[in-house]
C-alpha positions as CSV (number, residue, x, y, z in Angstrom):
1,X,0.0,0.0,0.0
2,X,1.2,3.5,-0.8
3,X,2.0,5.8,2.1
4,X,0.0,8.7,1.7
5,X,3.1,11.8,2.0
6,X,2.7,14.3,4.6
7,X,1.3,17.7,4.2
8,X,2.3,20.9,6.2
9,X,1.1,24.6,6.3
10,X,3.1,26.5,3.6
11,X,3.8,29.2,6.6
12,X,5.4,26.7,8.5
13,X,7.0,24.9,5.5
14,X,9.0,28.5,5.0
15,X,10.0,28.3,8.1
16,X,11.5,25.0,8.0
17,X,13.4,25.8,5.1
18,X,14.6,28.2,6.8
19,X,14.0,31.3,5.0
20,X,12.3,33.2,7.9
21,X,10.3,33.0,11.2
22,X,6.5,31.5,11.0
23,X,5.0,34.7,12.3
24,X,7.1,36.5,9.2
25,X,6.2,33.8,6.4
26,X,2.6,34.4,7.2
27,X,3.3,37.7,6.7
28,X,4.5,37.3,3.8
29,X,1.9,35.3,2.5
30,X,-1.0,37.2,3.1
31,X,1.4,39.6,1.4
32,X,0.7,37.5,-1.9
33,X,4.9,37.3,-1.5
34,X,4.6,33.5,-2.0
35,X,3.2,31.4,-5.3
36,X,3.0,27.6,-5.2
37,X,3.9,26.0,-8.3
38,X,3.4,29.3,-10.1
39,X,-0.2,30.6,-8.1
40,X,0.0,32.9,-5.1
41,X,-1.2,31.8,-2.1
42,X,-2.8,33.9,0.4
43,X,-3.5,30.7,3.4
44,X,-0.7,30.6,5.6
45,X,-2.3,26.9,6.3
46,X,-2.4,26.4,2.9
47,X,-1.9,22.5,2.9
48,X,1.7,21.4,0.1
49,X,3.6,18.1,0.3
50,X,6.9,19.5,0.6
51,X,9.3,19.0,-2.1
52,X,6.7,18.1,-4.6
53,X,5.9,21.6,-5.1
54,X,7.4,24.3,-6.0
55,X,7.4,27.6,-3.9
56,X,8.8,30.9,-4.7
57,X,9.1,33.8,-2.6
58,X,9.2,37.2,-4.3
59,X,9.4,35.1,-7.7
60,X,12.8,33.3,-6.2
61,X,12.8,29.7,-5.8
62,X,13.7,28.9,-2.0
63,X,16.1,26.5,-3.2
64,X,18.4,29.7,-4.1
65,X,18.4,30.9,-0.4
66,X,22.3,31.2,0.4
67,X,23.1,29.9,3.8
68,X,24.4,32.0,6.8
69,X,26.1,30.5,10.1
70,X,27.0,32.4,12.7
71,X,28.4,32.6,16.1
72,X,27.4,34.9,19.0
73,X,28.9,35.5,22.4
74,X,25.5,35.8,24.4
75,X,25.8,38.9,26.9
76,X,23.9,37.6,30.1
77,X,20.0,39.0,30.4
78,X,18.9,38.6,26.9
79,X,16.4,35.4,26.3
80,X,16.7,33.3,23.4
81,X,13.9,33.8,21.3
82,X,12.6,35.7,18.1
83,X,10.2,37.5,20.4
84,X,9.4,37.4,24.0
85,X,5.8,38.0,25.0
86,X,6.7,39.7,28.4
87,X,9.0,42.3,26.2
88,X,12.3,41.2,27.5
89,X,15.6,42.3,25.3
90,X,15.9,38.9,22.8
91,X,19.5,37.6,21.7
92,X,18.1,39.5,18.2
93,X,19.0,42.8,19.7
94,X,22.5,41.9,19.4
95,X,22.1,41.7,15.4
96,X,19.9,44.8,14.7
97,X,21.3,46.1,12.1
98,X,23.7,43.5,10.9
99,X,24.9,43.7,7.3
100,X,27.0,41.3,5.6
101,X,28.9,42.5,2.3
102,X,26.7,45.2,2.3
103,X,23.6,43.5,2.8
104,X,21.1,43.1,5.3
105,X,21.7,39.5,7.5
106,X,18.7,37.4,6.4
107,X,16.4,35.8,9.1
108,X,18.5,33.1,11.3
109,X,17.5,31.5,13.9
110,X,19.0,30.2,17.1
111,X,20.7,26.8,16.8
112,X,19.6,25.7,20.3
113,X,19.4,27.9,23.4
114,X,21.2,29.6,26.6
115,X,18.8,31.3,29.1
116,X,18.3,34.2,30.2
117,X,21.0,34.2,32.6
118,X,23.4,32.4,30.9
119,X,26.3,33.8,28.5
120,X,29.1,32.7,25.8
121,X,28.8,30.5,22.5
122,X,25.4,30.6,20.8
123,X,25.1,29.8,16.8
124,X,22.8,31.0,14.6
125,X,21.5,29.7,11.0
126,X,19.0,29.5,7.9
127,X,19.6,25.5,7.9
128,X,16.8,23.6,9.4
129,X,18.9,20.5,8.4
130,X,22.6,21.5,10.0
131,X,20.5,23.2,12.9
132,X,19.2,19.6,13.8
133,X,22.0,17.7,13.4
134,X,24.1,20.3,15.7
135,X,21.1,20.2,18.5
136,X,20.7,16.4,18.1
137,X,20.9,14.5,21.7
138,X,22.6,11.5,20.7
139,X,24.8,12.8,17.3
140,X,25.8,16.5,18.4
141,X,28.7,17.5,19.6
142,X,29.6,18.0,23.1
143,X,29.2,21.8,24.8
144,X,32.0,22.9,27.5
145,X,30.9,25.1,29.9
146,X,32.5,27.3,32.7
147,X,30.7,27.5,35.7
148,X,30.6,29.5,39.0
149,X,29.4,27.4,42.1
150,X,28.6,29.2,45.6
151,X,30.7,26.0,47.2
152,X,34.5,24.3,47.1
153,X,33.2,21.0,45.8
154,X,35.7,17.9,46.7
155,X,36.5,15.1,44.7
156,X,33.1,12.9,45.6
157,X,30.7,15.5,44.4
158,X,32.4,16.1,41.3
159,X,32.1,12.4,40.5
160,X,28.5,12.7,41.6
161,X,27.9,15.1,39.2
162,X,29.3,13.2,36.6
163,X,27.5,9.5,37.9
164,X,23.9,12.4,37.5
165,X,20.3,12.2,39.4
166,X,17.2,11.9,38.6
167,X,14.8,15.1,38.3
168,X,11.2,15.4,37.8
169,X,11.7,12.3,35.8
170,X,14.7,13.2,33.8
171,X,18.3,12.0,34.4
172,X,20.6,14.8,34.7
173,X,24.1,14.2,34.5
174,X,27.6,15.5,33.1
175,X,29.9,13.6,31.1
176,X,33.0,15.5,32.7
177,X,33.4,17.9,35.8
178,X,36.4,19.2,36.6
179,X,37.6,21.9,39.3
180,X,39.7,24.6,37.4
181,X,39.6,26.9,40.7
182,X,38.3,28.1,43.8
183,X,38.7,31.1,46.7
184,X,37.3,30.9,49.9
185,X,33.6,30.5,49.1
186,X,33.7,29.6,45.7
187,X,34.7,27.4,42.7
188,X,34.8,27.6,38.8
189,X,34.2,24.0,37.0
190,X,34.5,22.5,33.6
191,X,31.0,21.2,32.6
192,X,31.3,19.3,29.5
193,X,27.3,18.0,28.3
194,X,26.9,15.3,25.5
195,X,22.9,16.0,25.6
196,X,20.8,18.7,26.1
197,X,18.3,19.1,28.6
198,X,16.2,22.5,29.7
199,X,18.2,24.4,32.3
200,X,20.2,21.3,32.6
201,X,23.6,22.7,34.5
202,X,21.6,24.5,36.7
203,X,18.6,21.8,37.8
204,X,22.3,19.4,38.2
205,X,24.0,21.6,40.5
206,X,20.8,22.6,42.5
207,X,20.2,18.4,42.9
208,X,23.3,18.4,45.2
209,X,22.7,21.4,46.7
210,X,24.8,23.5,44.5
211,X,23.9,27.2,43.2
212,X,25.1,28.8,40.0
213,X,26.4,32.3,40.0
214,X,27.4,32.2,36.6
215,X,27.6,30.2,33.5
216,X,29.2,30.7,30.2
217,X,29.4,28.1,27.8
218,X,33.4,28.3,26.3
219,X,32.6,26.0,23.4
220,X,30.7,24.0,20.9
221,X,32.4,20.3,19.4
222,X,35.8,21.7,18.7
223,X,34.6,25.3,17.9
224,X,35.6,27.4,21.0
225,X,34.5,30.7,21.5
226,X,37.6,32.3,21.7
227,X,38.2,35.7,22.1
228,X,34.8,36.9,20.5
229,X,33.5,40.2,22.1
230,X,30.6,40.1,24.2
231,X,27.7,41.0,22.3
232,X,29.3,40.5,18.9
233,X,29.3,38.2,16.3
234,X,31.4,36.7,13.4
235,X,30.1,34.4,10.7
236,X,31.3,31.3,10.4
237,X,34.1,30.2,8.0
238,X,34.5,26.6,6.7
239,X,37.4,25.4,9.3
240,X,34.8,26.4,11.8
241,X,32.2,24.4,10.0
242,X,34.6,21.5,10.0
243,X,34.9,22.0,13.7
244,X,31.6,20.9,14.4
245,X,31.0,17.9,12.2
């Protein structure tokens, strides 16, 4: 028996493809922006089998979008999100105004998340496809973090924090902690994660009675963020690329 194919809203097929937001690609379409296999469409639900047909936006097939990967260094107090519906300063603030070449930065999204109190490495990109393999649980590449603690942890609870815990019916656990200093009430640590889990350091530490002050995550695979401003961002080259396969 044939499988009937899937069919997705054409706003949220845009978006997939990564050639803007979902709020923007219904924009766009009500815009009469956007033709499916050579009619425009005005139904931002507008029901396609992706791949089958073809969509243009502003007469451009989407299969000439050039793709754009970036990395940020997060400043700390900005949330990760397009738009934040208690009007909170977004990471986008810190690309207002971009231009590459000479040209406006298309729409990019986040390629995963830091929250709102968190800072450091954070990558951006128009590629649904790269975007899920770098955010994948089991295939992505390991983040490194550096993390203040309000304790001097010894050797057991380091260990502990590697060997994990369950939470609200989630094991949470690190796959290398290490101690890279400490004063009299408090320690930096090496966090290295191989999956990701909401607020994961954080809900970790606070299991064994641990607070974060701060955390800054140092690096992505092999691609470190290095000596990147805070608040700026680069685009990424193809030895950077490499860096995270």
């Amino acid at each position: 028996m044939n499988k009937t194919p899937p069919r997705h809203g054409l706003a949220r097929v845009l978006s997939k493809q990564g050639v803007c937001s979902r709020s923007e690609a219904a924009r766009w379409i009500a815009q009469g922006r956007v033709s499916v296999d050579g009619r425009i469409v005005r139904d931002p639900e507008f029901a396609i089998v992706q791949g089958r047909q073809r969509i243009r936006v502003d007469g451009a097939d989407l299969g000439d979008a050039r793709r754009f990967y970036l990395m940020l260094n997060k400043p700390r107090g900005l949330v990760t999100t397009a738009a934040d519906e208690r009007g909170r300063d977004t990471v986008y603030r810190c690309l207002d105004g971009a231009e590459l070449d000479g040209a406006p930065l298309p729409w990019l999204a986040p390629v995963g998340r830091l929250d709102k109190a968190s800072e450091g490495l954070l990558l951006f990109c128009n590629d649904p496809q790269w975007a899920a393999r770098i955010t994948d649980p089991e295939l992505g590449p390991d983040k490194t973090y550096r993390v203040q603690i309000d304790a001097i942890p010894d050797e057991a609870q380091l260990r502990a924090l590697e060997a994990g815990v369950d939470d609200d019916g989630e094991r949470l656990r690190a796959k290398s902690v290490r101690l890279l200093r400490s004063g009299e009430k408090n320690a930096w640590l090496e966090i290295v994660l191989d999956e990701g889990r909401n607020r994961q350091i954080r809900r970790l530490l606070a299991a064994f009675g641990l607070e974060t002050l701060r955390l800054v995550r140092i690096a992505i695979g092999e691609l470190p963020l290095g000596e990147l401003p805070k608040g700026q961002w680069r685009v990424l080259d193809e030895d950077d690329l490499r860096k995270l396969r």
